[in-house]
C-alpha positions as CSV (number, residue, x, y, z in Angstrom):
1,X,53.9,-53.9,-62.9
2,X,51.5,-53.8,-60.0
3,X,48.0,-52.2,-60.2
4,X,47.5,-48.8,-58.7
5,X,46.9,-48.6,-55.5
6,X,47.1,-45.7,-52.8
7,X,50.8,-44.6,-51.3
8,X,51.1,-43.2,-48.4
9,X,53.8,-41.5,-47.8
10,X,54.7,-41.1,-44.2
11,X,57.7,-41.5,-41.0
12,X,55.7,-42.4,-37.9
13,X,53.7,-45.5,-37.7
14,X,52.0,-45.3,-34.5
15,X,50.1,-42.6,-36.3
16,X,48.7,-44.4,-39.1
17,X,46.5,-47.3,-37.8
18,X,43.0,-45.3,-38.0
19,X,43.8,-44.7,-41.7
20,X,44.7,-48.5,-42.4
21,X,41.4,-49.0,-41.1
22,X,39.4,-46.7,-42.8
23,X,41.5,-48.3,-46.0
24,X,40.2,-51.3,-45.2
25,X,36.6,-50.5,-44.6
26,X,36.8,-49.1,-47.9
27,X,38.3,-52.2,-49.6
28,X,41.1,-49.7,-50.9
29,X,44.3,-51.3,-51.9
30,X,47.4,-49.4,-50.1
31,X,50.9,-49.6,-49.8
32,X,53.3,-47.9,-47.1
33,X,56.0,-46.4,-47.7
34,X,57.6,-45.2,-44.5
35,X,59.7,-42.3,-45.5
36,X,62.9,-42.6,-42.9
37,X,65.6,-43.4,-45.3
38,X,65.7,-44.9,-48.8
39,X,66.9,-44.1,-52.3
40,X,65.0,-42.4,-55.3
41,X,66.0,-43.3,-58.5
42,X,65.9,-40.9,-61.3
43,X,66.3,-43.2,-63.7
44,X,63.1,-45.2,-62.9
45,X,59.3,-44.2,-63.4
46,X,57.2,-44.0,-60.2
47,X,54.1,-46.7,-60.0
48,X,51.0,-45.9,-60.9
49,X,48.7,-44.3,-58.3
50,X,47.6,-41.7,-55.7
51,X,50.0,-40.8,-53.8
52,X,49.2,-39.0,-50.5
53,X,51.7,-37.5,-48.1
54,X,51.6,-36.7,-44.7
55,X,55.2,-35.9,-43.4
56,X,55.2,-33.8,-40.7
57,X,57.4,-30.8,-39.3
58,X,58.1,-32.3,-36.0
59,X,59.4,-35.4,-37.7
60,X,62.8,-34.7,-36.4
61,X,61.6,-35.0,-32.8
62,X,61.4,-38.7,-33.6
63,X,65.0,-38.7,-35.2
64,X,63.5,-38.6,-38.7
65,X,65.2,-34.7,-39.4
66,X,66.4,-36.7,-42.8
67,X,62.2,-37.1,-43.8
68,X,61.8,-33.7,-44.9
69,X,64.6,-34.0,-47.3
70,X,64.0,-36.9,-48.6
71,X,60.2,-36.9,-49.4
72,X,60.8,-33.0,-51.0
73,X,62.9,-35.4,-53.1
74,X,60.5,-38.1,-53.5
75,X,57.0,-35.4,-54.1
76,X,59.7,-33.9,-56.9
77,X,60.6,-37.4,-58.8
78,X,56.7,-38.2,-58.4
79,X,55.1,-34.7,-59.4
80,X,57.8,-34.8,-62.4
81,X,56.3,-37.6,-63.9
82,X,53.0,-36.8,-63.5
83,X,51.8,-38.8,-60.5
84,X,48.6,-38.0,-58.9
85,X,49.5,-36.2,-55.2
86,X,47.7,-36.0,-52.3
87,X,49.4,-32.6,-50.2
88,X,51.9,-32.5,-52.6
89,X,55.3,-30.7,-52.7
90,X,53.5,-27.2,-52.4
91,X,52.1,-28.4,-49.3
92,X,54.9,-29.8,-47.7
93,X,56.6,-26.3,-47.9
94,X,53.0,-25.4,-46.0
95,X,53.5,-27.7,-43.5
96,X,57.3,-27.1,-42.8
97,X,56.7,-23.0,-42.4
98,X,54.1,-21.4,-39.7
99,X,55.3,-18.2,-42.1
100,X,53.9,-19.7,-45.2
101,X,51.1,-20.6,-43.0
102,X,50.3,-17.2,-41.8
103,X,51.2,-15.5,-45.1
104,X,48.7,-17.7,-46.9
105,X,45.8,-17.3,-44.5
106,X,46.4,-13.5,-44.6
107,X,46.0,-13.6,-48.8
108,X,42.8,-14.6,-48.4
109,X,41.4,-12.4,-45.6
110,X,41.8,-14.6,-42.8
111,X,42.7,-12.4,-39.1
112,X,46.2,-14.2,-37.5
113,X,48.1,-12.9,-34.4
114,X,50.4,-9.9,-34.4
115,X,53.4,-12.2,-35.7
116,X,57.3,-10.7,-36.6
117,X,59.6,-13.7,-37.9
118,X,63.5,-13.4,-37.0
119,X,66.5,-14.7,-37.7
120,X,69.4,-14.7,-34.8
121,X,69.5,-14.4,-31.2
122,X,69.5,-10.4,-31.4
123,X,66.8,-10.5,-34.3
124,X,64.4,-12.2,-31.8
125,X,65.0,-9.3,-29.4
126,X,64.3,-6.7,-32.2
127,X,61.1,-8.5,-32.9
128,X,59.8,-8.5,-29.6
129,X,60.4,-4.6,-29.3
130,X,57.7,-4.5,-32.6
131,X,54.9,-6.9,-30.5
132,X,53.4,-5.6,-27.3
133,X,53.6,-7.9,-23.9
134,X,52.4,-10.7,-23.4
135,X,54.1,-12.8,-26.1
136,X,54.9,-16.3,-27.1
137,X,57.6,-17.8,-29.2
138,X,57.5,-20.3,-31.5
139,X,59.4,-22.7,-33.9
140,X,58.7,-21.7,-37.9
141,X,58.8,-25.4,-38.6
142,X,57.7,-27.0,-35.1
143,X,54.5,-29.0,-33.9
144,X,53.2,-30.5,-31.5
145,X,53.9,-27.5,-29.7
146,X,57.3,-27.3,-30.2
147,X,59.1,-24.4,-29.3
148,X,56.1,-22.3,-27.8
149,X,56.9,-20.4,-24.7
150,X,54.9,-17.5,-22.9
151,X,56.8,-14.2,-21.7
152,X,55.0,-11.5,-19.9
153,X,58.5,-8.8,-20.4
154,X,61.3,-8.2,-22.9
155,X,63.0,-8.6,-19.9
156,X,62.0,-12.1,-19.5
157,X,62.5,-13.2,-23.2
158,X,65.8,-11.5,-23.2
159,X,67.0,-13.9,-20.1
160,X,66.0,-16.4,-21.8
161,X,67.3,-16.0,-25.6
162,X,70.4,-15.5,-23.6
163,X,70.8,-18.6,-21.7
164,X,71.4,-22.0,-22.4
165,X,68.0,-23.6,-22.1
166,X,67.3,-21.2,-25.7
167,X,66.9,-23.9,-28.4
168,X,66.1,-22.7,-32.6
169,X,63.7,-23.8,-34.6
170,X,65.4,-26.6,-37.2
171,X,65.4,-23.6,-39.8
172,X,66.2,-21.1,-37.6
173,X,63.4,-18.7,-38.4
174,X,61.6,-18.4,-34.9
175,X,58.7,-16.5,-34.4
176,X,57.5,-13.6,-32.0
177,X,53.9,-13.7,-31.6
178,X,51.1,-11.8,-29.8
179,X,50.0,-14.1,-27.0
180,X,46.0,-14.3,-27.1
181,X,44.2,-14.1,-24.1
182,X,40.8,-16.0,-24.7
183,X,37.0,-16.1,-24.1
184,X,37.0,-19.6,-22.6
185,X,40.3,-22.0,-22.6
186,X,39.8,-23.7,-25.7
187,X,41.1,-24.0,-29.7
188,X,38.8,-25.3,-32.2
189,X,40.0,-27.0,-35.1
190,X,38.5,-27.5,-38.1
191,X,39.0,-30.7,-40.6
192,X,38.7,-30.3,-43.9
193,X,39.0,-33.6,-46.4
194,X,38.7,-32.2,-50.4
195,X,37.2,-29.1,-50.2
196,X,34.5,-30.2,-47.2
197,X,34.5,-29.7,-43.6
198,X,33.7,-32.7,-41.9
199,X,33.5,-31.6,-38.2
200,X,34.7,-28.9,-35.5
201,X,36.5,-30.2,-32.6
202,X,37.3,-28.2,-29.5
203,X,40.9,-28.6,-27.1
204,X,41.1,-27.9,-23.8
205,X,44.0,-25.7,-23.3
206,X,43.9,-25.2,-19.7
207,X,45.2,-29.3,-19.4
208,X,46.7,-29.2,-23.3
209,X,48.6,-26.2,-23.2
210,X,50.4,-25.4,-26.3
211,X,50.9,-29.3,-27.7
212,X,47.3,-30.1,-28.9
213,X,47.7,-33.5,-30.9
214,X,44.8,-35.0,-31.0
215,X,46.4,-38.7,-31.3
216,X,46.0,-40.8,-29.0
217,X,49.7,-41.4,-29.3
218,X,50.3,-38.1,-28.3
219,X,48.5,-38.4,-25.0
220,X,50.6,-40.2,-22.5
221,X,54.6,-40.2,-22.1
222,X,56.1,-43.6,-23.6
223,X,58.6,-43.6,-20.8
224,X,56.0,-43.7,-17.7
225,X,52.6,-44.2,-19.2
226,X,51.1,-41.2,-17.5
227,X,49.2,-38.2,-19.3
228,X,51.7,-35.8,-20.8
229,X,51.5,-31.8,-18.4
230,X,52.2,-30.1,-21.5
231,X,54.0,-26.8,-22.2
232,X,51.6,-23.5,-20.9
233,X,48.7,-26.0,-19.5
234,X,47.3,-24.5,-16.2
235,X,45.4,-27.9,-14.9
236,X,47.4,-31.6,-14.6
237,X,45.4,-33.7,-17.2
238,X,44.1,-37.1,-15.4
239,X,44.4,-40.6,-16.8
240,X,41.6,-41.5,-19.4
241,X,40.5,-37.0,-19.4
242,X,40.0,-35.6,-22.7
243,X,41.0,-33.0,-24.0
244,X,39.2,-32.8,-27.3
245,X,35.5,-32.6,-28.4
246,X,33.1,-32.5,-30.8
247,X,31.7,-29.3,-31.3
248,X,28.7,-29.7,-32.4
249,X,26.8,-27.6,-35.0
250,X,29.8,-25.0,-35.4
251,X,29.1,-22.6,-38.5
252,X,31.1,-19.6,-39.0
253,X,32.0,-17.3,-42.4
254,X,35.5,-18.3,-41.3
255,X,35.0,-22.1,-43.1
256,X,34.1,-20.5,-46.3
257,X,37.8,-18.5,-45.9
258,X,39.3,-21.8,-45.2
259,X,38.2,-23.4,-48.2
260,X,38.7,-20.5,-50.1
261,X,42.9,-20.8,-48.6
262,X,42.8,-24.7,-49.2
263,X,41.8,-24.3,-52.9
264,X,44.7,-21.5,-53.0
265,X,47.5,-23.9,-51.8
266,X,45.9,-27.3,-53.3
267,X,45.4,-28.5,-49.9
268,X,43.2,-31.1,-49.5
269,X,43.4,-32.8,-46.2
270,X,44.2,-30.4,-43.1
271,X,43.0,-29.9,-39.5
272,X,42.8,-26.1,-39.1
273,X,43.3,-24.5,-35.3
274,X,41.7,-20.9,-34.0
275,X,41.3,-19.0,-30.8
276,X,38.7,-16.7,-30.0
277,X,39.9,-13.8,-27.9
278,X,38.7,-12.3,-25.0
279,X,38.1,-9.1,-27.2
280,X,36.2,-11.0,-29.5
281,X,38.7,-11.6,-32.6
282,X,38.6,-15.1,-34.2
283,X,42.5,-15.5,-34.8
284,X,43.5,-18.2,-36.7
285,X,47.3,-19.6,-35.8
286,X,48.1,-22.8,-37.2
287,X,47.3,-25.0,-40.2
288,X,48.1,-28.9,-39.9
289,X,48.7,-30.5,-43.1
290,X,49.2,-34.1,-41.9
291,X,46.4,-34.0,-39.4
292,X,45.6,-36.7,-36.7
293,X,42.2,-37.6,-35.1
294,X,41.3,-37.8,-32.0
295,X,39.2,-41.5,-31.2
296,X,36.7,-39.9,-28.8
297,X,35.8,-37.5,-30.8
298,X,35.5,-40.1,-34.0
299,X,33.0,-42.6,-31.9
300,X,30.3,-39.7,-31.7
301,X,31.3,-37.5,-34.9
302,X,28.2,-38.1,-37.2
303,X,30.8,-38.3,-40.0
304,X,34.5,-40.2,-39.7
305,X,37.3,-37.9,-41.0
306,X,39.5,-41.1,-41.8
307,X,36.7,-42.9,-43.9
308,X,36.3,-39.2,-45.6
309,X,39.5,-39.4,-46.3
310,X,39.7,-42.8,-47.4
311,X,37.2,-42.0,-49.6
312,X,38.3,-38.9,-51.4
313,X,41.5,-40.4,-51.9
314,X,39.3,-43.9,-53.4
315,X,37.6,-41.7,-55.8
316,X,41.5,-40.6,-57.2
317,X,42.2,-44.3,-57.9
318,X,39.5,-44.7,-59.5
319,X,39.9,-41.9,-61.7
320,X,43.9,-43.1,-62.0
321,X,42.5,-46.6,-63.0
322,X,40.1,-45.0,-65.6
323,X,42.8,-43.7,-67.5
């Protein structure tokens, strides 16, 4: 049997390179396992070691709809047997559910949108009728921005929840939500690795819209090689233009209510997004449980998320080697 290592648990590859190099800087042994298709046997014990997961909701944008399944299956055989996990099966339910999300962050005190979640074409409508204009609506299990669109009527959502171009969320909960005019055109998002933030980063939504993924894969359009003009961005980003930030010196109550929600769900690595409104409300809309940094924002961060991470998760082998 092979010596414990760290697993991560993952679909897309082009995401992973900064954390196989802050495995390495760490001299941390690692293993892949690329979660697209595969078997489980229940027969068999897992390996020994730390096993951290970071499948994501939009997997099935990359033809990977079969990920979610299969690493439910996979967290189940692992947490069964007592293996040490890293955004376990709990989280995973997180990550696939903007309702869990919101539901969560409400427990602990934390201010979201106006949000109703419905079921069915006519639900939607109904839902709409209970959140005043402007709204947006959004995928239950999404990212990347998936599924987010702005309508300034019921009459305009109805149009479109009748039409062709109306596409469901994979689990066909969507959400209606209260669209949030803010102070200045920016998110901030907070990352937290084991109970710490390690910085604030601001997005630009004028040229980021509603898909704000900070990885540099995320950027530019495979097909052409140009900057992506995302869904509800105001401003064409430019070749080599940032969107993201560090914000420097940010230090708000809020953190203390996002540790106090990450200790609630046993979440230990997440990228946390807010808004602050024009009528001054910090709203807090969406929690990333597989989060992505952004490399201009690492090169002048006075801390590296991956090596934090990388570290954290270090510390669990050791304590699995201990044993």
């Amino acid at each position: 049997m092979s010596a414990p290592r760290i697993y991560a648990l993952h679909e897309n590859p082009e995401w992973f390179p900064p954390f196989a190099r802050a495995f390495a800087a760490e001299g941390l042994p690692y293993e892949e396992w690329v979660l697209t298709e595969g078997t489980v046997d229940l027969d068999s014990a897992p390996p020994e070691g730390v096993f951290w997961s970071r499948i994501s909701a939009s997997a099935h944008t990359r033809d990977h709809g079969l990920s979610k399944d299969y690493t439910r299956a996979v967290l189940s055989w692992l947490e069964a047997h007592g293996r040490r996990t890293v955004n376990g099966r709990r989280v995973l339910e997180l990550e696939m559910s903007k309702v869990d999300q919101l539901a969560q962050l409400r427990a602990v005190g934390i201010e979201t949108p106006r949000t109703v979640a419905a079921v069915g074409r006519e639900q939607i409508l109904r839902a709409a009728r209970r959140v005043a204009p402007p709204f947006v609506t959004k995928h239950n299990q999404g990212g990347k921005g998936l599924g987010v669109r702005r309508f300034d009527s019921f009459d305009e959502l109805a149009a479109h929840v009748g039409s062709e171009d109306f596409e469901a969320s994979p689990d066909g909960v969507t959400l209606v939500q209260e669209f949030v005019v803010a102070a200045e055109p920016t998110i901030t998002r907070a990352e937290i690795v084991a109970g710490e933030l390690v910085y604030a980063i601001s997005a630009d939504t004028a040229r980021g819209g509603f898909q704000l993924c900070p990885a540099d894969a995320c950027a530019v359009d495979p097909a052409t090689g140009q900057p992506v003009m995302p869904p509800g961005a105001t401003i064409a980003p430019e070749p080599g233009q940032e969107l993201f930030s560090l914000r420097e010196g940010f230090e708000h109550p809020v953190i203390d209510r996002y540790l106090e929600f990450t200790r609630r769900v046993g979440l230990e690595v997440c990228g946390i997004e807010f808004i602050e409104s024009a009528d001054g409300r910090l709203l807090t809309y969406d929690v990333n449980t597989n989060t992505n940094y952004n490399a201009a924002v690492e090169a002048v961060a006075p801390r590296s998320a991956p090596r934090a991470l990388a570290q954290h998760l270090g510390r669990l082998l050791q304590e699995c080697v201990s044993r």
